[in-house]
C-alpha positions in Angstrom: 125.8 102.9 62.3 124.8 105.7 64.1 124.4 105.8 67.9 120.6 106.1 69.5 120.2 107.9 73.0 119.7 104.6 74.4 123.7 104.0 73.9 124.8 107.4 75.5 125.9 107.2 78.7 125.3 109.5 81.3 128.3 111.5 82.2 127.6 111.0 85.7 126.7 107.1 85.8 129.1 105.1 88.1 129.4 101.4 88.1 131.4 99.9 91.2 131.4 96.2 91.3 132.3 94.7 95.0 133.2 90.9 95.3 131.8 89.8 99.0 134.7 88.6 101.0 134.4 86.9 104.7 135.6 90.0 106.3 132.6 92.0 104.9 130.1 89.4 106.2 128.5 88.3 109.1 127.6 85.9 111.3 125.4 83.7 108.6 127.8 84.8 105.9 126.3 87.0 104.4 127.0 90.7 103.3 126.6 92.9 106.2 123.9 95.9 105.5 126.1 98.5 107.0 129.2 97.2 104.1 126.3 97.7 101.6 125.4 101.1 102.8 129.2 102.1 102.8 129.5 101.4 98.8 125.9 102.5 98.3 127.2 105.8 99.7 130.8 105.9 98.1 129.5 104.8 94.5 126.5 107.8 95.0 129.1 110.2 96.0 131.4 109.6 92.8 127.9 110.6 90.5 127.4 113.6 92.7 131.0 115.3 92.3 131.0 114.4 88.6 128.3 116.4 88.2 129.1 119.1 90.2 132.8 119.1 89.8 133.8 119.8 93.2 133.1 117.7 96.9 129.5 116.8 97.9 128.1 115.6 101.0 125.1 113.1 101.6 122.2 114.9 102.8 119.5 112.6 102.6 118.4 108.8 101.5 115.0 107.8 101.1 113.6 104.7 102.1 115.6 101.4 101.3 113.7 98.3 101.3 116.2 95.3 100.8 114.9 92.8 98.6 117.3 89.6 98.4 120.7 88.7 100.7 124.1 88.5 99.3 126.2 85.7 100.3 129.8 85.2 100.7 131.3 84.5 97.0 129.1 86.8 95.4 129.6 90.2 94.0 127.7 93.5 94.4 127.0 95.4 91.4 125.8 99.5 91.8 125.2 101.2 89.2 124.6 105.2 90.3 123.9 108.3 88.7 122.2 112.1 89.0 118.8 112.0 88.4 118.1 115.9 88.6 120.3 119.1 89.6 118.6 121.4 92.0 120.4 124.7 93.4 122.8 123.6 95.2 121.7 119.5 95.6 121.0 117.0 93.6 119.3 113.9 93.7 121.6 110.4 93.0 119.4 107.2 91.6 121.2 104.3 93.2 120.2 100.4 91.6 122.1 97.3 93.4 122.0 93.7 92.2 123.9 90.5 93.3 125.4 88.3 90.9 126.0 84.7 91.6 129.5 83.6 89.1 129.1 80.1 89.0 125.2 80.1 87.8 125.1 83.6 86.4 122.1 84.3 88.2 121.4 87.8 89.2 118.9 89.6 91.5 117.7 93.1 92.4 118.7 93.9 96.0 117.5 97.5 96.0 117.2 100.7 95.0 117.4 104.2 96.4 117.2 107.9 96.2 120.1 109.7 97.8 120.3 113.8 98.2 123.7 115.3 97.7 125.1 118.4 98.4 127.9 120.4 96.5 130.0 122.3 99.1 131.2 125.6 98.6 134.7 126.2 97.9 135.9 129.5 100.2 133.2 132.0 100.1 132.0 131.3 96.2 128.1 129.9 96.2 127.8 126.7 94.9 125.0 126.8 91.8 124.6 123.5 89.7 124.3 123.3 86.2 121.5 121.8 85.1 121.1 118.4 83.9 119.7 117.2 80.7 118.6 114.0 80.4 118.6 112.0 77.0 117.0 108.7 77.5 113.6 107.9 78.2 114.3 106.6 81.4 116.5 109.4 82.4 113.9 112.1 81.1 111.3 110.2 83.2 113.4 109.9 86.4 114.8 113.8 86.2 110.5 115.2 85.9 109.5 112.9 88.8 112.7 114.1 91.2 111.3 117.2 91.4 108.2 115.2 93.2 110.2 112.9 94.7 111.9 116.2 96.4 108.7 117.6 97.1 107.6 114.5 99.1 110.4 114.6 101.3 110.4 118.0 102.7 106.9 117.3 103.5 108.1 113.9 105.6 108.3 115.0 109.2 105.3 117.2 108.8 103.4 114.2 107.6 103.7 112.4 110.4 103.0 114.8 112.9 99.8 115.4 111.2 98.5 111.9 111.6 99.6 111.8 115.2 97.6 114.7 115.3 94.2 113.9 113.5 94.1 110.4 113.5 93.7 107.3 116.5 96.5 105.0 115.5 95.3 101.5 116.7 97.9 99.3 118.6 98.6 96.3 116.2 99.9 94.0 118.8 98.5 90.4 118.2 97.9 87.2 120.9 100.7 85.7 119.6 103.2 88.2 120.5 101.4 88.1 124.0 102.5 84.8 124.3 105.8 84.9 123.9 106.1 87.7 126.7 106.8 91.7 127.1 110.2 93.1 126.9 110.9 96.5 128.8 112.3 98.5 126.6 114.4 99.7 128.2 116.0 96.3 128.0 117.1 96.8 124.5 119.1 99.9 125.0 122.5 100.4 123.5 125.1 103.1 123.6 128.5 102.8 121.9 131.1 105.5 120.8 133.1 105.7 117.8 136.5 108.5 117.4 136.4 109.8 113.4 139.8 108.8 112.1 141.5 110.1 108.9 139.9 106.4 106.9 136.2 107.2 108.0 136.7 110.1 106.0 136.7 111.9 102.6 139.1 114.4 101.5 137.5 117.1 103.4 138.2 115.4 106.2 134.4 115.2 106.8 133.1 111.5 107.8 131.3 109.6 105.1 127.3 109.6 105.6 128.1 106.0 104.6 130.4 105.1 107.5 127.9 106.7 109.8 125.2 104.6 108.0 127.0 101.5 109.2 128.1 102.3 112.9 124.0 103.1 113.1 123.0 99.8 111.3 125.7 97.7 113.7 123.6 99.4 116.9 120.5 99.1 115.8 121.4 95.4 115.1 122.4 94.8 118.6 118.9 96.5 120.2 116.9 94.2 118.3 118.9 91.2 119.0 118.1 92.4 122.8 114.7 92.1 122.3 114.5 88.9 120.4 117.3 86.9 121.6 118.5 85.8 117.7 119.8 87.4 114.7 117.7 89.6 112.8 117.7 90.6 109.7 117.5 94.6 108.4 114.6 95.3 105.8 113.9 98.5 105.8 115.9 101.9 106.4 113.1 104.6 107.0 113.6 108.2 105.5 116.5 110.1 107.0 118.4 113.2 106.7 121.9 114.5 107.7 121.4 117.3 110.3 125.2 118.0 110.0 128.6 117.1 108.9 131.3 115.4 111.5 135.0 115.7 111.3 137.9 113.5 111.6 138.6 113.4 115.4 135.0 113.8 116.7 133.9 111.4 118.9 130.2 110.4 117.7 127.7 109.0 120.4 125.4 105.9 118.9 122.4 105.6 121.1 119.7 102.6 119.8 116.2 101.4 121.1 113.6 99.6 120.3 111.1 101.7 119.4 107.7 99.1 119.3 107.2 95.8 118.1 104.8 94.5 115.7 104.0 91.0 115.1 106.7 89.9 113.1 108.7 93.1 113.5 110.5 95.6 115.0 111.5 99.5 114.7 114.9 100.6 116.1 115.4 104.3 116.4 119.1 105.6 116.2 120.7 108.7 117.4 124.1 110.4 116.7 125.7 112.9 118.7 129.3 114.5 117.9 131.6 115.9 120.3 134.8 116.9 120.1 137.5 116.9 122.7 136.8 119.9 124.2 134.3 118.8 126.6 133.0 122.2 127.6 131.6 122.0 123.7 128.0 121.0 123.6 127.4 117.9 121.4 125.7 118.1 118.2 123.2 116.3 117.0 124.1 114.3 113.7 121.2 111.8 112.4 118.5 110.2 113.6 116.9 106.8 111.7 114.4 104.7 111.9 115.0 100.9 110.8 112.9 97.9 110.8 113.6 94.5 111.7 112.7 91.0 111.1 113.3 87.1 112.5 113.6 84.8 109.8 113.1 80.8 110.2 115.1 78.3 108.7 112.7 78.7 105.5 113.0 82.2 105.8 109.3 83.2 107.0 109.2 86.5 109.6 108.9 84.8 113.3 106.5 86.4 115.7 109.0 88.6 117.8 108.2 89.5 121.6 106.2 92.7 122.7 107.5 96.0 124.1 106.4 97.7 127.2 107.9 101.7 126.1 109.3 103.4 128.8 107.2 106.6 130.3 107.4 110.0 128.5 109.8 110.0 125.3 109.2 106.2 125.4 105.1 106.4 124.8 106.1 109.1 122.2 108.3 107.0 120.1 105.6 104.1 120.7 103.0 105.8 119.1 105.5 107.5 116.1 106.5 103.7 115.3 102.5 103.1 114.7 102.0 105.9 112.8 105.5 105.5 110.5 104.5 102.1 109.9 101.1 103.0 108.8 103.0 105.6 106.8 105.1 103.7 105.0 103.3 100.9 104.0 100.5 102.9 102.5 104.0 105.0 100.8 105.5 101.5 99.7 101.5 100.0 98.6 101.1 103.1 96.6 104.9 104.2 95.1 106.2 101.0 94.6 103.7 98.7 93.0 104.0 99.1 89.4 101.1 100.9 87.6 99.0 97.5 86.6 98.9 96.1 90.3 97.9 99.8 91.6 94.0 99.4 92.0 91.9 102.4 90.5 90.6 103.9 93.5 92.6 103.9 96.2 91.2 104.7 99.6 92.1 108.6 100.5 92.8 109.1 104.3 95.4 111.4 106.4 98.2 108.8 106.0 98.7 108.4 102.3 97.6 111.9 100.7 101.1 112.9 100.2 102.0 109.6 98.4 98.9 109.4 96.4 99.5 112.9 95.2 103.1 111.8 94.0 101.8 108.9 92.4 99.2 110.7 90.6 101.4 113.2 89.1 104.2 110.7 88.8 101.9 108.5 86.8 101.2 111.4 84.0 104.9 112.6 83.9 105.5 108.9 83.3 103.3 108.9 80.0 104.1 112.3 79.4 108.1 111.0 79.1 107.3 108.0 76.1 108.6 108.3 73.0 106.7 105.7 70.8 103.5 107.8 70.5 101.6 107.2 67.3 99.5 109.8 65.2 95.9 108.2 64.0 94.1 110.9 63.5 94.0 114.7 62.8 90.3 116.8 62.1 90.4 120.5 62.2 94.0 121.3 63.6 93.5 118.9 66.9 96.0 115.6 67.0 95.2 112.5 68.5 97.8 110.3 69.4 97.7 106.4 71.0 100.0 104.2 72.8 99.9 100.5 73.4 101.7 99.9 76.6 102.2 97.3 78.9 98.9 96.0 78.8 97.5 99.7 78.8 96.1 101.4 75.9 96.7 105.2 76.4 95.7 108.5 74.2 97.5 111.9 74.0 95.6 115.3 72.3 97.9 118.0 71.5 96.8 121.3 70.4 99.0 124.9 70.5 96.8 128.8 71.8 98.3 131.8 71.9 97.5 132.6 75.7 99.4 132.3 78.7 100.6 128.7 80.3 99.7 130.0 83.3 96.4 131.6 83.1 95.8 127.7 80.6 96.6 126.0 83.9 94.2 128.1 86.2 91.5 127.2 83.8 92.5 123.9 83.1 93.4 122.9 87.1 89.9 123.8 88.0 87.1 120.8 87.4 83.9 123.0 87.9 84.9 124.6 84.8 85.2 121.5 82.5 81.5 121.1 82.0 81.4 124.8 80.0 83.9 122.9 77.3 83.8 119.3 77.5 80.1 117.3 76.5 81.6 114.2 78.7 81.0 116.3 81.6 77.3 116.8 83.2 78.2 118.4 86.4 81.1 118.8 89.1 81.2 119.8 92.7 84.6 120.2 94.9 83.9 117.7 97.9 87.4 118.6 99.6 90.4 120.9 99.2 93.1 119.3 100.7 95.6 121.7 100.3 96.4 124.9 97.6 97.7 121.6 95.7 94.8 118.9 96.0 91.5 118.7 95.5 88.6 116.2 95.1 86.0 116.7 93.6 82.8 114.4 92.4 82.5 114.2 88.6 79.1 113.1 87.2 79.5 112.2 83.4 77.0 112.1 79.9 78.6 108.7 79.4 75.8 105.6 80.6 77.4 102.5 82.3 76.9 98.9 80.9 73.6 99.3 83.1 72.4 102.4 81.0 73.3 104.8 84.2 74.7 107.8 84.1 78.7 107.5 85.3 79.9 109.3 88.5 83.5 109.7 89.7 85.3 110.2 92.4 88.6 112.6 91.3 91.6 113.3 93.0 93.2 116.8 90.8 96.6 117.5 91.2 98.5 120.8 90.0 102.2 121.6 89.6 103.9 124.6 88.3 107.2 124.0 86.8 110.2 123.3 88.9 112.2 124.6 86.6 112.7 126.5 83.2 111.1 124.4 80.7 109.5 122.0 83.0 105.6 121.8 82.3 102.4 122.9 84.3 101.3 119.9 85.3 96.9 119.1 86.3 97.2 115.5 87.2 93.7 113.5 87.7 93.1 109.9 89.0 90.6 108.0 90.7 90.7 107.6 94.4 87.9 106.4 97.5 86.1 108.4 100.0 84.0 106.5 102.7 81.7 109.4 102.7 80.8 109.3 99.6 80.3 105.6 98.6 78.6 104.5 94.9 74.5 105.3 94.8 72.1 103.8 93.3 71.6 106.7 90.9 75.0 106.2 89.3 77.2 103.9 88.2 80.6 104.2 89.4 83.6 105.1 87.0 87.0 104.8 87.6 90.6 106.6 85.9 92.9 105.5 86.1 95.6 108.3 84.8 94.9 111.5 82.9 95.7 115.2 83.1 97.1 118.1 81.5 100.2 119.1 80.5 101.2 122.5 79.2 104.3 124.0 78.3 105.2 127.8 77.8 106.4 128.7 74.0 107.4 132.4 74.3 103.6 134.2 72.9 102.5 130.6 72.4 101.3 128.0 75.1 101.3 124.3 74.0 99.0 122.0 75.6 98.6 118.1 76.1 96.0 116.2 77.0 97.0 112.5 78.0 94.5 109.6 79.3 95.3 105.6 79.9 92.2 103.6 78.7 89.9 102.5 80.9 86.9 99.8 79.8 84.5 102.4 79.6 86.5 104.6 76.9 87.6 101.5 74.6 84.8 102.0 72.1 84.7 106.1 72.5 88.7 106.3 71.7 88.9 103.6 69.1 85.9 105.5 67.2 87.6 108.1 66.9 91.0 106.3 66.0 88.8 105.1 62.9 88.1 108.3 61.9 84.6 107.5 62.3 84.2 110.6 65.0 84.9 114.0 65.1 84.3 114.3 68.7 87.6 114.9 70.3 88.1 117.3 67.8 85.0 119.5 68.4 86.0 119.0 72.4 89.0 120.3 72.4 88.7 122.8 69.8 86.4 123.9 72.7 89.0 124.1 75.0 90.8 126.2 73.2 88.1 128.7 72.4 86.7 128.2 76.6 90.7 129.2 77.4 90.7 132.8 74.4 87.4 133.7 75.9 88.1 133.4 79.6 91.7 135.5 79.6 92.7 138.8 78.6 94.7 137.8 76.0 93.6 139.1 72.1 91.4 136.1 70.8 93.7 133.6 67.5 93.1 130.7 66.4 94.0 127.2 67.9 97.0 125.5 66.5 98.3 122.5 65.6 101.2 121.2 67.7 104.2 120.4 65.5 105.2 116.7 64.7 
């Protein structure tokens, strides 16, 4: 029988399997975080240097949100592997489960996004080979990396814009008053640690993993100062290696808390590195921010105590807890809820723009990456396609024009210009432009509500040029919330879920894709046409294509047919 890409393995998949021993526990038996981050790290390292055939350092981890405990007895299964090849880095997918051997019950414990980086041999630049993914799930996870990747850079500057433009409100409840305020200087900790040959890799450069855990053990400690009992680690905030340390540095951990909420904390971490020569400046390593909680005997949060922050620095850090905590729960409510709990219109403020941008044009890549599209219908050279999902009914219209993919995508990207080709449209008007990017605009539609109104919508468009060579442009739409422009009585308001544009450069030829999940007000309009009983999303596309010949340069052909 012959193999399917579902049973090729990727060359740079990784499975390490760990059986939890007393000595890698602790006090309530149960796997210590910073052992987990050590093989998180290790097994993540192995994918990266089979890809890239020489040593790699970690340069990054996203956030880790740890979902279950692992108890003494039970083993630890990763699985790793390379999502996507950049330049010189390259992004690691890291999935960890626990497995219980007498029951044969297994749960998810996390999963993470690490960054590598290939290190140069000598003077000879490092430059990755590409990677080419064969699944569906590794196609999906290499075109969303690049937005992954994108989303990080932008992390730091993210947060300094909300401390900038917005009043963060301080959440601290009555019942945190009553158990007291802590100084915080109270919860302080500083410990060193001397590099020795077994923190290290071949290099002779410490592990990011190693370093992981002498930051999770100090972090531990300041938030057992502030709460007087054991907590337990649930989240690991964004963080990013500033530089690599070397067997005999010493490496200064400094821990505080950082600001209590009501049934949590933040710690902040530093690392230093100094070496013996004291006249040396130290360098600074990493910094991370992690988040604690209390759990009862029925393993509900407890109320923890409140923080007085010190003066200076310790206000500063205050407020950046606030406004990373606002952060990433609107980053966690929007990225990780799958696409059926995700409500149509999400609220658009400061805090989650960057994340509702990611999930917008994560969302299209991920119907864009199916496989098990279905050909209904074909009138006049224009395919429709359909797709029954996961409780979602979704459509794809291909069509090929011989213009360019980028001048298709400056047409395409702008939503003024919809109206002059599409009969669904009545008007459009750009109510923000967030960034060269993002824009929203308000969309007022032909098609009447179940009241006989005309439908208006509020639309979030989002454009990406490819990341690579043979990625697509990418014009991602989705419904989101402004409070300044609430429904009216003159319209009623529609909501979309997921649609856009792809379109893909085919030397003189330009192939373009238009995909949209069902919503209840397109059921009848799309299954019409699956019928055959329509020949309107044939005449409206054909009109793209002759809107996109007569607004370029380009000599004026016929629309095309995509092939099978």
């Amino acid at each position: 029988m012959a193999s399917s890409s579902r049973d090729v393995r990727n060359p740079t998949e990784v499975h390490m399997s760990q059986m939890v021993l007393p000595c890698h526990a602790n006090h309530r038996g149960q796997l210590s975080t910073g052992q987990l981050l050590k093989w998180i790290d290790t097994a993540a390292c192995l994918s990266a240097e089979r890809h890239a055939g020489c040593p790699c350092v970690t340069a990054s981890m996203d956030d880790i949100y740890f979902e279950h405990t692992i108890s003494v007895g039970q083993v630890v299964n990763l699985k790793t592997k390379v999502n996507r090849a950049f330049n010189s880095s390259m992004e690691v997918g890291i999935h960890v489960t626990s497995e219980d051997l007498c029951s044969g019950k297994e749960w998810k414990v996390c999963q993470a996004f690490a960054t590598f980086v290939a290190q140069a041999q000598g003077n000879k630049k490092v430059m990755l080979k590409p990677l080419t993914p064969v699944t569906e799930e590794e196609q999906l996870e290499h075109s969303i990396a690049a937005e992954r990747r994108r989303m990080r850079l932008v992390h730091t500057d993210n947060i300094k814009d909300l401390l900038t433009r917005s009043t963060l409100p301080d959440e601290r409840s009555p019942e945190g008053e009553l158990k007291g305020v802590v100084l915080a200087q109270k919860t302080r900790v500083e410990s060193v640690e001397l590099v020795l040959p077994p923190h290290a890799n071949h290099q002779g450069n410490t592990f990011g993993g190693q370093i992981m855990a002498w930051m999770e053990n100090i972090a531990t400690i300041a938030a057992s100062r502030l709460c007087h009992a054991h907590p337990t680690l649930k989240v690991i905030e964004m963080f990013h290696f500033r530089g690599p340390s070397q067997v005999g540095d010493r490496l200064i951990l400094k821990a505080i808390v950082n600001n209590a909420f009501k049934d949590s904390m933040e710690v902040g971490v530093c690392v230093e590195a100094f070496c013996h020569d004291v006249d040396v400046p130290r360098r600074h390593i990493n910094s991370a921010f992690m988040t604690f909680v209390v759990l009862d005997e029925n393993n509900r949060p407890c109320i923890v105590p409140c923080i007085k922050p010190e003066p200076g620095d310790g206000e500063r850090r205050y407020r950046e807890a606030i406004a990373r905590r606002k952060i990433r729960l609107d980053r966690k409510y929007v990225i990780s809820c799958k696409q059926s709990e995700v409500p149509l219109s999400v609220p658009w403020d400061p805090s989650n723009q960057v994340y509702l941008s990611y999930n917008n044009v994560s969302a299209l890549k991920m119907l864009v990456s199916k496989t098990d599209w279905v050909l209904t219908s074909e009138i006049n050279k224009v395919r429709l396609y359909t797709l029954e999902d996961d409780k979602f009914l979704s459509f794809r219209v291909d069509m090929r024009v011989s213009i360019g993919a980028r001048q298709s995508f400056n047409l395409l990207s702008d939503l003024r210009r919809r109206h002059e080709w599409d009969t669904n449209f009545k008007e459009c008007r750009l109510l923000q432009q967030v960034n060269e990017d993002d824009a929203i605009y308000h969309v007022v539609s032909t098609v009447c509500g179940a009241d006989g109104k005309l439908q208006d919508f509020i639309i979030l468009a989002s454009q990406r040029p490819p990341c690579a060579t043979g990625d697509p442009f990418v014009v991602a739409f989705r419904s989101v919330s402004l409070p300044t422009h609430p429904p009216c009585e003159e319209y009623t308001r529609g909501e979309t879920l997921c649609s856009g544009f792809c379109i893909w450069s085919e030397g003189s030829r330009t192939k373009i894709a238009y995909y949209n999940q069902f919503t209840p007000a397109l059921v009848s309009r799309v299954t019409t046409n699956i019928a055959g009983l329509s020949s309107d999303f044939s005449s409206t596309y054909e009109a793209c294509g002759k809107f996109l010949i007569e607004n370029t340069t380009e000599n004026v052909v016929d629309v095309k047919t995509s092939e099978p």
